[in-house]
N, C-alpha and C positions, 0 to 999 in steps of 0.2 A: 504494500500500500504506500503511496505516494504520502509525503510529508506537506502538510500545508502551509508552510512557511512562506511569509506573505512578503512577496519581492516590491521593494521601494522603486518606481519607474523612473526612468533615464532620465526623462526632464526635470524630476523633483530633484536629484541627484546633483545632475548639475547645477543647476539654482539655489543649491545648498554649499555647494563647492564657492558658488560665485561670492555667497552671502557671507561666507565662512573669509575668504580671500579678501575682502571688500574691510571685513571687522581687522583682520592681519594686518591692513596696509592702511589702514585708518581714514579710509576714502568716506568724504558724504554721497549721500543718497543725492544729490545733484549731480556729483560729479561721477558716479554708478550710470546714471541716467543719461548722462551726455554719451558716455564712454558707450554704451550699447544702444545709444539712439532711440531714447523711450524718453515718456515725461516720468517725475517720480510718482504718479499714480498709480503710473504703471506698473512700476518694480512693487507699491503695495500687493496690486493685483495676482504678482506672481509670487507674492508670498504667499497667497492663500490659493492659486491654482496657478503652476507652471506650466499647466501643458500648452500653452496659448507662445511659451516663447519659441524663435524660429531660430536656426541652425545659421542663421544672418546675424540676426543680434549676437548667440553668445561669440560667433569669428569677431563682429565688427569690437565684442569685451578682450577676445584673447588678444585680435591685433593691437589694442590701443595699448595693454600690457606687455606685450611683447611676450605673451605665453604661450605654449603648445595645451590642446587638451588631455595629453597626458600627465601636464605638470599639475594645471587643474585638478585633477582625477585625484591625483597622488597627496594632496594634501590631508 
């Protein structure tokens, strides 16, 4: 029998990664917002449901940091 261990999905993951990285580097939520091209209502928005961000925003986060998404991952 299968274990039902309930898997965290990709986009919460990441957006937990970003959030976590964001506390690390001591960035405001303006400057989160600029960096991934959202208003900050938006970054509220994906605190309470991520699935909504696009594979554009978090490049245009890694580009602005100069991050790979494995360094993300790995924090």
């Amino acid at each position: 029998m299968k274990s039902k261990k309930q898997e965290i999905a990709l986009h919460k993951k990441v957006w937990c990664k970003i959030r976590y990285y964001q506390q690390l580097h001591d960035l405001s939520n303006k400057d989160l917002a600029a960096f991934i091209g959202v208003s900050e209502r938006t970054l509220l928005e994906y605190d309470k449901n991520a699935a909504n961000i696009t594979l554009g925003k978090i490049e245009n986060f890694l580009k602005s940091e100069d991050l790979e998404l494995n360094e993300l991952l790995g924090l």
